[in-house]
ROTORVEX-992333 format. One record per atom (N, C-alpha, C): residue number from 1; chain; atom name; x, y, z. Coordinates in Angstrom, 3 decimals. Example, Ala and Ser with C-alpha at 12.3 -4.5 7.8 and 13.67 -1.06 7.14 Angstrom:
+-----+--------+-------+----------+----------+----------+
: num : cadena : atomo :       px :       py :       pz :
+-----+--------+-------+----------+----------+----------+
:   1 :      A :     N :   13.190 :   -5.690 :    7.800 :
:   1 :      A :    CA :   12.300 :   -4.500 :    7.800 :
:   1 :      A :     C :   13.200 :   -3.300 :    7.800 :
:   2 :      A :     N :   12.850 :   -2.250 :    7.080 :
:   2 :      A :    CA :   13.670 :   -1.060 :    7.140 :
:   2 :      A :     C :   12.900 :    0.030 :    7.870 :
+-----+--------+-------+----------+----------+----------+
This chain:
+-----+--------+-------+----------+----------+----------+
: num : cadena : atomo :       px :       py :       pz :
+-----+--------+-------+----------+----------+----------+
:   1 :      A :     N :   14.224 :   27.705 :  -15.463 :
:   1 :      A :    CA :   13.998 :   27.349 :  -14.059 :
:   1 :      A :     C :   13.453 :   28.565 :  -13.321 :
:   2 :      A :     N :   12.382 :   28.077 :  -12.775 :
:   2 :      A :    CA :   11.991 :   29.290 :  -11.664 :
:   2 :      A :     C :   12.673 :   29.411 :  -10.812 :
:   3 :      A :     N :   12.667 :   31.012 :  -10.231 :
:   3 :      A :    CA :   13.440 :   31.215 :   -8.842 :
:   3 :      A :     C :   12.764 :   31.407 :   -7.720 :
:   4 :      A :     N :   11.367 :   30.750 :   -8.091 :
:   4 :      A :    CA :   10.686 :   30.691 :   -6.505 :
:   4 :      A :     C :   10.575 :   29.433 :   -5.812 :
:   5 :      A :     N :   11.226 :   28.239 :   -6.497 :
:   5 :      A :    CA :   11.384 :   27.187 :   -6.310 :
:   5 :      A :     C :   12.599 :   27.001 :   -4.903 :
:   6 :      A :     N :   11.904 :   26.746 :   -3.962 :
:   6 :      A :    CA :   12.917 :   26.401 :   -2.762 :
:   6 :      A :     C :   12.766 :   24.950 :   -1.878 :
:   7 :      A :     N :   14.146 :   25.026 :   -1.480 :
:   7 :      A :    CA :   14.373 :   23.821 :   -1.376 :
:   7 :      A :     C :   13.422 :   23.491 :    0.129 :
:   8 :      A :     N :   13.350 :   21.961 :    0.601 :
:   8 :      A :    CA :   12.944 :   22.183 :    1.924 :
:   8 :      A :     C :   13.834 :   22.160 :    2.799 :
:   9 :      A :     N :   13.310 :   22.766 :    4.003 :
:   9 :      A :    CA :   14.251 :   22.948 :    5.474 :
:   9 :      A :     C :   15.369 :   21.730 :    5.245 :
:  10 :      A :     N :   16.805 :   22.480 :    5.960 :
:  10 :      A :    CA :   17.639 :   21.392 :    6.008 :
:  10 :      A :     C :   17.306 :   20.219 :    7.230 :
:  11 :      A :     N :   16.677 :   20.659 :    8.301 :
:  11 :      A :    CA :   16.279 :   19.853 :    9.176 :
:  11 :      A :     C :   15.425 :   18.914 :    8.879 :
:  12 :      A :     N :   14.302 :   19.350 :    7.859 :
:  12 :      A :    CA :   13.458 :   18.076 :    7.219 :
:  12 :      A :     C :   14.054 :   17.040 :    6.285 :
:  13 :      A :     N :   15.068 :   17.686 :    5.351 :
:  13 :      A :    CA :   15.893 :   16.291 :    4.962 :
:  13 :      A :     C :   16.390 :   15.668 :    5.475 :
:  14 :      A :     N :   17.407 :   16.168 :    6.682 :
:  14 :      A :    CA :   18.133 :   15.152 :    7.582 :
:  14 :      A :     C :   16.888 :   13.976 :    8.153 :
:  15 :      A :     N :   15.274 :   14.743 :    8.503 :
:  15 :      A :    CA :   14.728 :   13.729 :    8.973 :
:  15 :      A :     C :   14.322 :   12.653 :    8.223 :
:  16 :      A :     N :   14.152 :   12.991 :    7.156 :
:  16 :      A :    CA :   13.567 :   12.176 :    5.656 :
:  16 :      A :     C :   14.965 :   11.492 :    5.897 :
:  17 :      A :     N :   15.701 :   11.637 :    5.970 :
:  17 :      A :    CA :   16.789 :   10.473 :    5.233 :
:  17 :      A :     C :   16.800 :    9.713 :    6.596 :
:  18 :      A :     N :   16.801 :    9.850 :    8.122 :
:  18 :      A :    CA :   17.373 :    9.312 :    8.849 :
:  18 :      A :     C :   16.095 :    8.818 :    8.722 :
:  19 :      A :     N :   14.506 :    8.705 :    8.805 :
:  19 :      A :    CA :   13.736 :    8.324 :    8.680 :
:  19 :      A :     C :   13.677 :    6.738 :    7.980 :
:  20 :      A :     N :   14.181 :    7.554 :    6.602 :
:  20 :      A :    CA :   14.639 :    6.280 :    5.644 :
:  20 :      A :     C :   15.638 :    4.608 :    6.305 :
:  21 :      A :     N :   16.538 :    5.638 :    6.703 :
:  21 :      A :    CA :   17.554 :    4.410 :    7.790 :
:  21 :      A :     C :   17.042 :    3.235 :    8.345 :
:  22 :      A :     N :   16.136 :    4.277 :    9.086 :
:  22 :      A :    CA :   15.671 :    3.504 :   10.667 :
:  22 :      A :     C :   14.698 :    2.471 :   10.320 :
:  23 :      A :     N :   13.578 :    3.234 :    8.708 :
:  23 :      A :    CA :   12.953 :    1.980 :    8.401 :
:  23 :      A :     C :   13.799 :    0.739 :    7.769 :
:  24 :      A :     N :   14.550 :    1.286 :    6.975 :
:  24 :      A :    CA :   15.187 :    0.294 :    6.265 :
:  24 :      A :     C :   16.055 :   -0.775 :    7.411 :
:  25 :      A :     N :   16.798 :   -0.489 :    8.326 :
:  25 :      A :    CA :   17.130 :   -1.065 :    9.604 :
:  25 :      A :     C :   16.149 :   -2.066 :   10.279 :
:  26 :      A :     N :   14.998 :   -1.450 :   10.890 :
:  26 :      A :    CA :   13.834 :   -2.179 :   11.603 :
:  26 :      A :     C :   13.402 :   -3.277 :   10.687 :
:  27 :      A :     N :   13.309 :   -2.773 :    9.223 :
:  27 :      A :    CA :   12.283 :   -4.131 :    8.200 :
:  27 :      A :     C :   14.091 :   -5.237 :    8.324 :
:  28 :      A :     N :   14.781 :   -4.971 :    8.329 :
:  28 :      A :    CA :   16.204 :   -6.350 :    8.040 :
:  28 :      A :     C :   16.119 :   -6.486 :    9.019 :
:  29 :      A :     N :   16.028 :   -6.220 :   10.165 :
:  29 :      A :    CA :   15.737 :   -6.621 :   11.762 :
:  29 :      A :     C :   14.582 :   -7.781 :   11.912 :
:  30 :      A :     N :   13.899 :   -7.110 :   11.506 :
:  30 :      A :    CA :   12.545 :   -7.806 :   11.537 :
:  30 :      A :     C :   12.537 :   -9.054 :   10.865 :
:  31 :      A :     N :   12.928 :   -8.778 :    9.516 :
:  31 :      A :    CA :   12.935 :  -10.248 :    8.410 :
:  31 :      A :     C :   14.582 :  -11.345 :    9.051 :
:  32 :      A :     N :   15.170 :  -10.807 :    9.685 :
:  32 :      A :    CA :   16.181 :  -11.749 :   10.149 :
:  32 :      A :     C :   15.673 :  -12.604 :   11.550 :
:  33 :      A :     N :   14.968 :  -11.773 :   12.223 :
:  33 :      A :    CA :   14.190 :  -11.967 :   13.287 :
:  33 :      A :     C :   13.611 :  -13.700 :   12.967 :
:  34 :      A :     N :   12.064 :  -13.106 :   12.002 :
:  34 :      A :    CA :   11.211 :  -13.536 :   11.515 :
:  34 :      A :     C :   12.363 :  -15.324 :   10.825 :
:  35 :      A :     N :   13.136 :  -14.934 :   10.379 :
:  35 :      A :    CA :   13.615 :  -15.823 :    9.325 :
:  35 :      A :     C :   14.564 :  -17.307 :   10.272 :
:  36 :      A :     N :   14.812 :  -16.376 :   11.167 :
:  36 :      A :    CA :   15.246 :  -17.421 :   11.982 :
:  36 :      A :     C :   14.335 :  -17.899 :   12.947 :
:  37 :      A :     N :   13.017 :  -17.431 :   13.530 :
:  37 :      A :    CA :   12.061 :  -17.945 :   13.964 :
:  37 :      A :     C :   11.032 :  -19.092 :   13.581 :
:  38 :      A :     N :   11.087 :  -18.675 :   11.997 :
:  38 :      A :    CA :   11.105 :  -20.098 :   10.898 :
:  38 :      A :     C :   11.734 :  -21.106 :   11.580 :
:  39 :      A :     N :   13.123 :  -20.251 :   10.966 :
:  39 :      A :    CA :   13.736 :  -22.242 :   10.962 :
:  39 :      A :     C :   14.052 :  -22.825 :   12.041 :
:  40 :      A :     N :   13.878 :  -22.206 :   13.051 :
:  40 :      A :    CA :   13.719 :  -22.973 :   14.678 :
:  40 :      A :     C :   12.873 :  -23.494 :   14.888 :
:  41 :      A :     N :   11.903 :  -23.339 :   14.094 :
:  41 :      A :    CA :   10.444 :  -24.190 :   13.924 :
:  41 :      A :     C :   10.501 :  -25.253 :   13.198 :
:  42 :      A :     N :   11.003 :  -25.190 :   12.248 :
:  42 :      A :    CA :   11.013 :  -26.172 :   11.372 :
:  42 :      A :     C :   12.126 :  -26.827 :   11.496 :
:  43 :      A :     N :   13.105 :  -26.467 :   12.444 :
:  43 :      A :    CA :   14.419 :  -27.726 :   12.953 :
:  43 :      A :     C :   13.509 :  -28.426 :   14.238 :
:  44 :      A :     N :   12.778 :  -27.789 :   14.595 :
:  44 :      A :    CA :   12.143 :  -28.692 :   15.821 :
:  44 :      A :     C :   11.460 :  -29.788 :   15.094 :
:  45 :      A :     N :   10.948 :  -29.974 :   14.103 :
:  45 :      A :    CA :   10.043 :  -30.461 :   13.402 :
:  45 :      A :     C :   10.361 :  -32.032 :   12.810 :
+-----+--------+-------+----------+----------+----------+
């Protein structure tokens, strides 16, 4: 193992991961959104 190998800023992982969250949050937001906007459509129907 090399020892010039460094890690990145701790502040950039925290953002990478909270990053990760917020998408993963917004897309189940979105598809629950979306999923019940369906079937309010298709109960009107």
């Amino acid at each position: 193992m090399s020892s010039d190998f460094q890690r990145p800023p701790k502040g950039l992982s925290i953002f990478t991961s909270v990053g990760g969250v917020v998408t993963a949050v917004i897309a189940i937001a979105g598809l629950n959104f979306w999923s019940g906007f369906f079937l309010t459509i298709v109960g009107m129907l």
